[in-house]
C-alpha positions as CSV (number, residue, x, y, z in Angstrom):
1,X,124.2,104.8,112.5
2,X,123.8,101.2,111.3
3,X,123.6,99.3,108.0
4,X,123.6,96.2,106.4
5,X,123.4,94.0,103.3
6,X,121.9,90.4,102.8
7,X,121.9,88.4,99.8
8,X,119.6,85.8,99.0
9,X,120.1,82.9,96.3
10,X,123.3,84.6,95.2
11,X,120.9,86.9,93.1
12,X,119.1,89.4,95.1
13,X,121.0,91.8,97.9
14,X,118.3,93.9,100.2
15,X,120.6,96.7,102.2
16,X,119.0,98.4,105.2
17,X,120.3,101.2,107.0
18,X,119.7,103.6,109.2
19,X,121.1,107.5,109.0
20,X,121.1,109.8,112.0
21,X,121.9,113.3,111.7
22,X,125.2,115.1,113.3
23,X,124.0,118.1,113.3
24,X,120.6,117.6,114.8
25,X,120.7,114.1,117.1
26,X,117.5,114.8,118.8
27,X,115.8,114.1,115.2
28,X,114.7,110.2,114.7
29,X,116.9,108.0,112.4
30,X,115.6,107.9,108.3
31,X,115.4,104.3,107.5
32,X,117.0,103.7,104.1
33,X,116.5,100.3,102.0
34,X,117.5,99.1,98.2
35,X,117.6,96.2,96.3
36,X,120.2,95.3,93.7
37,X,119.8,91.8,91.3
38,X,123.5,90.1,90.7
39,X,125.7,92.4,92.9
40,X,126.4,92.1,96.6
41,X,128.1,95.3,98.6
42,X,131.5,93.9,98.3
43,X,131.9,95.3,101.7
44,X,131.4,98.9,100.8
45,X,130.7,101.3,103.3
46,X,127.5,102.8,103.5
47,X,128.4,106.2,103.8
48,X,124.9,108.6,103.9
49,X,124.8,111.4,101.8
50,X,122.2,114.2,101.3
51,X,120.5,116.2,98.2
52,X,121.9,119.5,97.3
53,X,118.2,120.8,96.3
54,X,116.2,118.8,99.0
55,X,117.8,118.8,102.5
56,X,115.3,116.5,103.8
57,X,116.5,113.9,100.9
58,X,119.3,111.6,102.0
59,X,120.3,108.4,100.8
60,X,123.6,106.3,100.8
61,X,126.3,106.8,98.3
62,X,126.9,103.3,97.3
63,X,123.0,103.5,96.1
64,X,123.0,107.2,94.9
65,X,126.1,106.6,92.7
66,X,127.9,103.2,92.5
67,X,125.2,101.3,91.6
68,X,122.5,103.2,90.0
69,X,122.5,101.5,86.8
70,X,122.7,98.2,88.7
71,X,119.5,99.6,90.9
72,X,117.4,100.9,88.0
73,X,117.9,97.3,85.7
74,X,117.1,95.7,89.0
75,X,113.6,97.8,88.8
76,X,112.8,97.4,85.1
77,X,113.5,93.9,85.4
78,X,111.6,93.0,88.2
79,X,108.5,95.6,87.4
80,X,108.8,93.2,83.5
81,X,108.1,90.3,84.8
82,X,105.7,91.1,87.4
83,X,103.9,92.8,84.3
84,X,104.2,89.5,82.0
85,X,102.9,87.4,85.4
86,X,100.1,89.7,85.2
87,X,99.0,89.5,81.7
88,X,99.4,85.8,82.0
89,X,96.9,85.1,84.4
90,X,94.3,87.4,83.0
91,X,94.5,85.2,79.9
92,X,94.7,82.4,81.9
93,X,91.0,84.1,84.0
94,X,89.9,85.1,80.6
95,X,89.8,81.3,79.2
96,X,88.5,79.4,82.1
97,X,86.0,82.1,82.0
98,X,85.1,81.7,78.2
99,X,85.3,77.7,78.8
C-alpha cells in the first residue's frame, strides 16, 4: 500500500510500510518497520512478501533477503552497546553507593 525510508545522521535508516492484502481487501493493513545502521534503500522497492510455513507472516523482501546480514549486525550492535551502557552505570550506582 505505502512505504518509506528515512535516514538519520547518514547512519541509521528506519523504513515503515504498510502491506494490504489482494486477495482479501476488507482485512486492515500489517504495519511493517526495520532498521538498518550504514545502508539507506537506495531506492529499492518495497515489495511485500509472505512465509511459505506461516501465511499470516509477511514482511518486505528488501528486509527478508537483501539486507538480512545488514539487519542482524544492526541488532547485535545496537543490543552491545545498550548492554555495555548498562553495566556501566551499575558500576557507576554500585560506587557512589559504596562511597
Amino acid at each position: 500500500m505505502e512505504g518509506k525510508c528515512e535516514r538519520t545522521n547518514f547512519v541509521i535508516t528506519f523504513c515503515n510500510a504498510k502491506i494490504i492484502s489482494v486477495a482479501m481487501p476488507d482485512q486492515a493493513p500489517i504495519p511493517v518497520s526495520f532498521m538498518m545502521l550504514f545502508s539507506g534503500g537506495g531506492g529499492e522497492a518495497l515489495v511485500p512478501v509472505r512465509s511459505t510455513t506461516d501465511r499470516a507472516a509477511v514482511s518486505i523482501f528488501y528486509a527478508a533477503e537483501t539486507k538480512l546480514l545488514n539487519r542482524t549486525l544492526s541488532f547485535i550492535v545496537a543490543a552491545g552497546m545498550l548492554a555495555l551502557l548498562s553495566i556501566v552505570a551499575l558500576l557507576l550506582f554500585w560506587r557512589a553507593v559504596n562511597s
